[in-house]
C-alpha positions in Angstrom: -15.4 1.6 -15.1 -13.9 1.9 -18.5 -12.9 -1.5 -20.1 -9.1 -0.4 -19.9 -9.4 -0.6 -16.0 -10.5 -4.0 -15.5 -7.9 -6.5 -14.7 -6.5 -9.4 -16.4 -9.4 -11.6 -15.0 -11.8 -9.2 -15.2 -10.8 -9.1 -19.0 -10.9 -13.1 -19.7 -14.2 -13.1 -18.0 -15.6 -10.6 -20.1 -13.9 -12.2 -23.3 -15.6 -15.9 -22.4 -19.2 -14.1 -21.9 -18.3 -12.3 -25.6 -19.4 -8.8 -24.2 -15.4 -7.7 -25.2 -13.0 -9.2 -27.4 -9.2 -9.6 -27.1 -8.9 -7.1 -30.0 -11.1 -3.9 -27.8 -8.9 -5.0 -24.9 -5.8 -4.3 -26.8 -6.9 -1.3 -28.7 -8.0 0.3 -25.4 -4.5 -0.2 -24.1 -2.8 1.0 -27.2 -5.0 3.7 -27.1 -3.8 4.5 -23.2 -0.3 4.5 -24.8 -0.7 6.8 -26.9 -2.9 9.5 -24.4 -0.5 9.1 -21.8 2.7 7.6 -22.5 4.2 10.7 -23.6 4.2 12.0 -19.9 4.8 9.3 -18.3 7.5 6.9 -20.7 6.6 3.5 -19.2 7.6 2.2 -23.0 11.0 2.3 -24.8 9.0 0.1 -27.7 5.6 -0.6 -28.9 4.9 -2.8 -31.3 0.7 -2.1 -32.2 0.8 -4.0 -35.7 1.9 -7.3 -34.1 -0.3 -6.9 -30.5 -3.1 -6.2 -33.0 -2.2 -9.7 -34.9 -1.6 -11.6 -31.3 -5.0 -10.0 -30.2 -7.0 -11.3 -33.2 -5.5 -14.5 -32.9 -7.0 -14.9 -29.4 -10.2 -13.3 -30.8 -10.3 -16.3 -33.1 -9.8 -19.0 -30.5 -12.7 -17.3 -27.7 -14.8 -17.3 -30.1 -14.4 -21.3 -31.5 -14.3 -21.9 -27.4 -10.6 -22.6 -27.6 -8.6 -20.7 -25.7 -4.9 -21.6 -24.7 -4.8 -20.1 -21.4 -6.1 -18.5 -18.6 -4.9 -15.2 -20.1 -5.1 -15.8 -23.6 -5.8 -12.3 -25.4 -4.5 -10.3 -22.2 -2.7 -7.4 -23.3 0.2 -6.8 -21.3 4.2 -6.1 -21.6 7.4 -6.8 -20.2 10.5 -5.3 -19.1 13.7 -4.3 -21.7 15.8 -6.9 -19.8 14.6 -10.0 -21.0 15.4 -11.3 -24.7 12.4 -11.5 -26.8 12.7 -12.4 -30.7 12.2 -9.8 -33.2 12.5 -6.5 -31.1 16.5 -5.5 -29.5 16.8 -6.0 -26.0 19.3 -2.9 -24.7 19.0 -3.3 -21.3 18.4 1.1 -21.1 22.1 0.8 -22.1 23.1 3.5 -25.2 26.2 0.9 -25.5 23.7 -1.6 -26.4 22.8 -1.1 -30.1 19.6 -2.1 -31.5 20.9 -3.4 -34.9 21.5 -7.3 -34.6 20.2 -10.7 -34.8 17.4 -10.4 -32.3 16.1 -13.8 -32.8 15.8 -15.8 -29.2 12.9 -15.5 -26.3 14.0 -15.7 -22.7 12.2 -18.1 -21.0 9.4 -15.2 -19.6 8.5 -14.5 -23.4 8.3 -17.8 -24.4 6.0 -18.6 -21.8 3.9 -15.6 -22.4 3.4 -16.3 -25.5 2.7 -19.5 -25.2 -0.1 -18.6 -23.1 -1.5 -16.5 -25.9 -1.1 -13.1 -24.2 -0.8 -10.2 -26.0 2.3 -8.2 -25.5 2.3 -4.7 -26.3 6.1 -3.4 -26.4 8.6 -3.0 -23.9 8.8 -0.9 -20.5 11.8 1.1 -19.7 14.4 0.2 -17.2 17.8 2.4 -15.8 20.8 1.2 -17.5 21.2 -2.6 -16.6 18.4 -2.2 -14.1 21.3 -1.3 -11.4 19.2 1.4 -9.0 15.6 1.7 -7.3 14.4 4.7 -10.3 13.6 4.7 -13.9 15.6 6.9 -15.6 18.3 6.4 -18.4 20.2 8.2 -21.4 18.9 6.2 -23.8 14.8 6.2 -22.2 14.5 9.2 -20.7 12.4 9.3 -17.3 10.3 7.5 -16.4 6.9 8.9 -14.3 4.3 7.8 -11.8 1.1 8.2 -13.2 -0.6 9.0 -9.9 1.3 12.0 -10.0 3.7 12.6 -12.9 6.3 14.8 -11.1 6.9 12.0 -8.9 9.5 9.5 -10.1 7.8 5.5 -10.5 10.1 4.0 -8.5 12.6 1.2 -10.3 14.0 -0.6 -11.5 10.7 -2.1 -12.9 9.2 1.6 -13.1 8.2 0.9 -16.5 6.5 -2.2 -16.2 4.5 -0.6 -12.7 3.8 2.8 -14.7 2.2 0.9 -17.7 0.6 -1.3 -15.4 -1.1 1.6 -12.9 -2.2 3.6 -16.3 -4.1 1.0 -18.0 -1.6 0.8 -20.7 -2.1 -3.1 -20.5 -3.5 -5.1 -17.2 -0.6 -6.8 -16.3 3.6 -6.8 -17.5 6.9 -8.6 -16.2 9.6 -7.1 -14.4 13.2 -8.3 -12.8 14.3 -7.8 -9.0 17.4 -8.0 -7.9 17.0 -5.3 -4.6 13.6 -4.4 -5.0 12.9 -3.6 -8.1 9.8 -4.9 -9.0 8.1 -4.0 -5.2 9.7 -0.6 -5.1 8.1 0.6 -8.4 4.9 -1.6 -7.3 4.6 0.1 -4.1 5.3 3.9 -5.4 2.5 3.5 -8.4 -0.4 1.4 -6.4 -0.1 -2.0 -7.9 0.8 -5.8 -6.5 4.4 -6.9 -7.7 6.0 -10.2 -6.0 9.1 -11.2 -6.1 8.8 -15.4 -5.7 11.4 -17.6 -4.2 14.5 -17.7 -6.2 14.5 -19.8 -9.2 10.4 -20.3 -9.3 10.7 -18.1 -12.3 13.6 -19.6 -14.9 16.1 -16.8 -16.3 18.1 -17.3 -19.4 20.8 -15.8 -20.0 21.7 -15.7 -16.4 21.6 -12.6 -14.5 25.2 -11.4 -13.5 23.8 -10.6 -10.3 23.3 -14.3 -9.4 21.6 -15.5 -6.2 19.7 -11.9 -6.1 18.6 -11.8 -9.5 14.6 -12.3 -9.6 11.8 -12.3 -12.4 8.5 -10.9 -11.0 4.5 -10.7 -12.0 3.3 -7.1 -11.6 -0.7 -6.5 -12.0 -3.4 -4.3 -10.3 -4.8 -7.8 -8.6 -3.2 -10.5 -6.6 -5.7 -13.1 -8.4 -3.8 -11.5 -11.7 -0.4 -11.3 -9.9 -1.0 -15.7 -9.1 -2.4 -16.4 -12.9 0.7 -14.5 -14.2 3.0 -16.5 -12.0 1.4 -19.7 -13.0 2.2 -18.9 -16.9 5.9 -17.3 -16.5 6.9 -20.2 -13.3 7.0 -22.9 -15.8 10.7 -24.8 -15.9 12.7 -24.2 -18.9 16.3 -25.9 -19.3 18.3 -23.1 -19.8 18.6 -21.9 -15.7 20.4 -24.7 -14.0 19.4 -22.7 -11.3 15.1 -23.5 -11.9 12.8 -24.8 -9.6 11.0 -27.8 -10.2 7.6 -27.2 -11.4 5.0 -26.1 -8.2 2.5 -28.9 -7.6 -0.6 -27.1 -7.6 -1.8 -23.9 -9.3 -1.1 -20.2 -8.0 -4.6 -18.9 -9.1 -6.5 -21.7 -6.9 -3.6 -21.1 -3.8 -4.5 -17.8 -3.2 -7.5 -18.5 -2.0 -6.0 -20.2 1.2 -7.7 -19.4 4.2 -4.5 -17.6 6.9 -6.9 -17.3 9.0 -5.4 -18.2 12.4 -1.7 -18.1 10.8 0.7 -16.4 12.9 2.3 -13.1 11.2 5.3 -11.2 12.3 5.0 -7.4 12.2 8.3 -5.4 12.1 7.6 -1.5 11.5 11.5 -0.7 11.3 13.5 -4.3 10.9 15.1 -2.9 14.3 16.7 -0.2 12.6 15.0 1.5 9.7 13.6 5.3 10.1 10.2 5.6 8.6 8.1 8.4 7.2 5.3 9.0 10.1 2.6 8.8 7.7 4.1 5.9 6.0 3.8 4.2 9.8 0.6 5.1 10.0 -0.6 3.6 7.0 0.9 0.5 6.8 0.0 -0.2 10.5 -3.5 0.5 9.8 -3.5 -2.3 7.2 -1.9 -4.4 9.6 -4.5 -3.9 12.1 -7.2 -4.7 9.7 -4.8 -8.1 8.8 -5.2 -8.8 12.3 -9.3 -7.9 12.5 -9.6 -10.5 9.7 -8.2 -12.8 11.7 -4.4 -13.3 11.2 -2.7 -13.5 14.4 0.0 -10.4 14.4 3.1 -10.3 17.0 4.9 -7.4 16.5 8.5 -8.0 16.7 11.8 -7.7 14.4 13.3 -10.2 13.0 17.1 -9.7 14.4 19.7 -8.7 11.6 21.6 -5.8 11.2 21.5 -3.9 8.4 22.8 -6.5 5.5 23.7 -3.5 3.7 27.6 -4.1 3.4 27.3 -7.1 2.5 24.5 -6.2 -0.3 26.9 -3.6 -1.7 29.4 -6.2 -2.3 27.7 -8.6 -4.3 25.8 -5.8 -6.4 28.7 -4.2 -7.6 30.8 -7.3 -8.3 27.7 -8.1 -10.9 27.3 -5.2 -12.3 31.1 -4.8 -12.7 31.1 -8.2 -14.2 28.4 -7.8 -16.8 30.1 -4.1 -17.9 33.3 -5.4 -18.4 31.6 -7.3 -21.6 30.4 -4.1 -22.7 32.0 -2.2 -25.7 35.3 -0.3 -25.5 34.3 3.3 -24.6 31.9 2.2 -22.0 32.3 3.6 -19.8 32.4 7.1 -21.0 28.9 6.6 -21.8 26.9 4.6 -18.6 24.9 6.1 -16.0 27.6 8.1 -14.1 26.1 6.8 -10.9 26.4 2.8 -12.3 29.7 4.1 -13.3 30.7 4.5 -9.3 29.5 1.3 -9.0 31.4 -0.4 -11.7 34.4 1.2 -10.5 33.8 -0.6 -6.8 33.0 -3.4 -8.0 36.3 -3.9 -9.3 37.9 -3.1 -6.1 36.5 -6.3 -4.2 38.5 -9.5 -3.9 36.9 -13.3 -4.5 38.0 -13.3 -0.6 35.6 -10.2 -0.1 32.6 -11.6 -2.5 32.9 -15.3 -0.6 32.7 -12.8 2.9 29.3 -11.5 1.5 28.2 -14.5 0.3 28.9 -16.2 3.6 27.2 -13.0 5.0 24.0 -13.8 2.5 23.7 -17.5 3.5 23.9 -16.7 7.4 21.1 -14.1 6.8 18.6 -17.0 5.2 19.8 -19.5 8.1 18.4 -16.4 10.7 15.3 -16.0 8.2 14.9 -19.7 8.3 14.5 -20.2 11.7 12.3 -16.9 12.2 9.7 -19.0 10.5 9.7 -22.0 12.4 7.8 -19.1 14.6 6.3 -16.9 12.6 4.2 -18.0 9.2 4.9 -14.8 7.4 6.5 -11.5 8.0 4.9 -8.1 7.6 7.1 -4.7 6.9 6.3 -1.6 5.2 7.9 -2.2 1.3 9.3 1.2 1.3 10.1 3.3 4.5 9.6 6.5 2.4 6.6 8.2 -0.2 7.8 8.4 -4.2 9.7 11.4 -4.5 10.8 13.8 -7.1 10.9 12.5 -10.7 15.0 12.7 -12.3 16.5 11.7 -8.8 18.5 9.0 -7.4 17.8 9.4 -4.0 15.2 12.1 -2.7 16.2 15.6 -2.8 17.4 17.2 0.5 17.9 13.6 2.2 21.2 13.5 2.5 21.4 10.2 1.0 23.9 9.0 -1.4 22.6 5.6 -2.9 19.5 4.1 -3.7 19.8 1.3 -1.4 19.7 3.2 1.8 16.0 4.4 0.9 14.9 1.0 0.4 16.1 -1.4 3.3 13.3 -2.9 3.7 13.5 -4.8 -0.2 17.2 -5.9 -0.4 17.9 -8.2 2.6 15.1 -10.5 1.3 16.9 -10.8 -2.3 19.8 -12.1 -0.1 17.7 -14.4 1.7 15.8 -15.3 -1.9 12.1 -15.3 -0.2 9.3 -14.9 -1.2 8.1 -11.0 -1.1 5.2 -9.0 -2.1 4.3 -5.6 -2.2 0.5 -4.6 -1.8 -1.3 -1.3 -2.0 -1.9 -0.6 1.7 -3.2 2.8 1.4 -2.5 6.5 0.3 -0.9 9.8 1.9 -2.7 13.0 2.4 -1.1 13.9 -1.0 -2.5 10.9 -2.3 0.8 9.0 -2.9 0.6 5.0 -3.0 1.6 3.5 0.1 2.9 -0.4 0.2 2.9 -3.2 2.7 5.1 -6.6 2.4 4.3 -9.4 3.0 7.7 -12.0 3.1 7.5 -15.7 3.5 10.0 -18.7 3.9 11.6 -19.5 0.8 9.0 -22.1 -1.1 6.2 -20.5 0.4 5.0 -17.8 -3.1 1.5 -19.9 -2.4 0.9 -18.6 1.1 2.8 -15.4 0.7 0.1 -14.6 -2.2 -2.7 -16.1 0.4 -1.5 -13.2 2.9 -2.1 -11.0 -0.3 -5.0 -11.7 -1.3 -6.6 -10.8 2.5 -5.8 -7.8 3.1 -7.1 -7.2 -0.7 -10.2 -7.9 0.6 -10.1 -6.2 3.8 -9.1 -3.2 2.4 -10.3 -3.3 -1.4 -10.7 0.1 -1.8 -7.0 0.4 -1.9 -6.8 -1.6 -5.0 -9.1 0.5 -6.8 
């Protein structure tokens, strides 16, 4: 294994036994970017000269015995939809111009760098992150780099390309249907989306309630440290949870043992690739070898789909309308259906969905009084052609109806992970979630971290 492959803890431990330094980390990953970024465009901006500067500054403090975190010198990135000072935040939007006073960190950067990682550039997003692909005017198209013609899911695809490439161990993405466990799930790695308001968000997300921040990694120990860093409170999100009481990276090591998991193949309603089935219920079955007690049964909600639709397109209507005059001329023609039925809802319509969202938690919530945690494929449906929407042929319109399994659980703001589960015969990555009652990122990341080590070779 080359020393661009090992994850984020793999690196720290190597960095505190001085057989590498923060500084060979980071060149390794720049040196990933620039072999195989060109195919795959995980990056709209990398900044080398200032990783280097971060990674010598961590060199400096592992070797006086003083480092400031449990990642410190970590080279990693994070998605073009959070502020970070000094580089332009645009959002994949060419109606976002990169000239401008550039000079606040959301509350994600801050903590990063407060933690002393290193943070290599930016990863590409669709135009304000509004569908379940990568691909924008101003990026381009963004690839999986399992295989390249494929398309690397969204909208986190950046983040989960860079990630499964090596081109730094661990980055930062934002869900709001799915889009840091689609990506995760179509390039191979672990992305969770935590209960809503674990991770603070400033400036506030226009999609509201279904707006999440997410730690992506090729680990779940690396997906928990990352949490612990970026889950920190900050003042600017009214909407923040109070600090967690104890530490991600030593709750994921919970033994589930004995727990009692729900497996739903469909939801009740969901058609699912055969081999997709057959994968994901494999890893279930090892789950249950292990020793987590698996009921198969759905959960009992129609598809929230309606209801989803509603509230997405009232945000993204909302935040466009701030956009510059001429707009919409220039956005994603797809976001600009979208923006267009957004404005044709009511406040009597958004209250119907949002009465809609909290009936579908209250349902959730008393599934698990019985169940500790349910299990459903992440994505009913292998990555598909690079440059697409929805996959060619299907028949399908939107991105949402390809990934039913992701949304509801936004509207329900749980806890969700995605986990490699397996490969198809064409070697495609395969994932499983794993979704737990809101408050519950420690257990959901427990449920993780087992069937990591039943089935390791997936990870790897």
């Amino acid at each position: 294994m080359s020393h661009r492959e090992l994850t984020a803890s793999e690196l720290v431990a190597a960095y505190a036994t001085g057989e590498l330094s923060p500084v060979e980390a980071t060149e390794d990953a720049l040196q990933a970017i620039e072999e195989r970024d060109g195919d795959l465009n995980a990056f709209c901006l990398v900044d080398a000269d200032r990783a280097l500067e971060q990674a010598k500054a961590a060199e400096i403090r592992w070797r006086d015995g003083n480092p400031i975190g449990w990642l410190d010198g970590v080279p990693a990135s994070i998605k073009d939809m959070f502020l970070t000072a000094g580089w332009p935040t645009r959002r994949g939007s060419t109606s976002i111009p990169a000239e401008g006073s550039w000079d606040v960190d959301s509350p994600v950067m801050a903590r990063m760098r407060e933690a002393g990682l290193v943070v290599l550039g930016k990863t590409t997003t669709p135009e304000i992150a509004w569908k379940g692909v990568t691909d924008s005017a101003l990026a381009g198209i963004t690839r999986n780099p399992v295989d390249p013609s494929k398309t690397a899911g969204g909208s986190s695809g950046g983040s989960a390309a860079a990630v499964a490439a090596d081109m730094g161990a661990i980055s930062v993405g934002t869900d709001g249907g799915g889009s840091v466990r689609i990506p995760a799930s179509f390039c191979g790695i672990v992305g969770l989306k935590p209960t809503h308001g674990r991770i603070p968000l400033f400036p506030a997300s226009p999609f509201g309630p279904l707006s999440h921040a997410g730690p992506m990694a090729r680990s779940v120990d690396d997906t928990a440290l990352l949490l612990d860093v970026i889950a920190t409170s900050d003042p600017r999100d009214p909407a923040a949870l109070a600090p967690p009481v104890s530490t991600y990276r030593e709750a994921v090591r919970r033994d589930v043992r004995g727990l009692i998991a729900a497996f739903s193949p469909t939801l009740g309603y969901v058609d699912v690739d055969p081999e997709v089935a057959a994968i994901v219920a494999a890893a279930v079955k090892a789950l249950d070898d292990a020793g987590l007690q698996i009921e198969e049964v759905d959960p009992g909600f129609e598809d929230p789909k309606p209801s989803f639709d509603v509230l997405w397109s009232t945000g993204a209507a909302k935040m466009l309308d701030g956009f510059p005059p001429g707009s919409e001329d220039r956005v994603d023609p797809g976001l600009r259906r979208v923006w267009e039925q957004g404005k044709t809802y009511s406040a009597s319509d958004y209250l119907d969905a949002t009465a809609a969202r909290a009936a579908l938690g209250i349902l959730m919530g008393e599934f698990h009084t019985r169940y500790d945690v349910l299990i459903t494929p992440t994505i009913p449906i292998p990555p598909f052609e690079a440059g697409h929407d929805v996959p060619p042929g299907s028949g399908l319109s939107e991105w949402p109806e390809w990934t039913p399994f992701t949304y509801p659980f936004n509207m329900t703001q749980q806890p969700a992970i995605s986990v490699p589960a397996g490969r198809t015969s064409a070697g495609l990555p395969v994932g499983l979630q794993i979704v737990g009652p809101r408050h519950s990122d420690d257990l959901v990341l427990a449920v993780a971290k087992l069937l990591e080590e039943v089935r390791p070779w997936v990870v790897r």
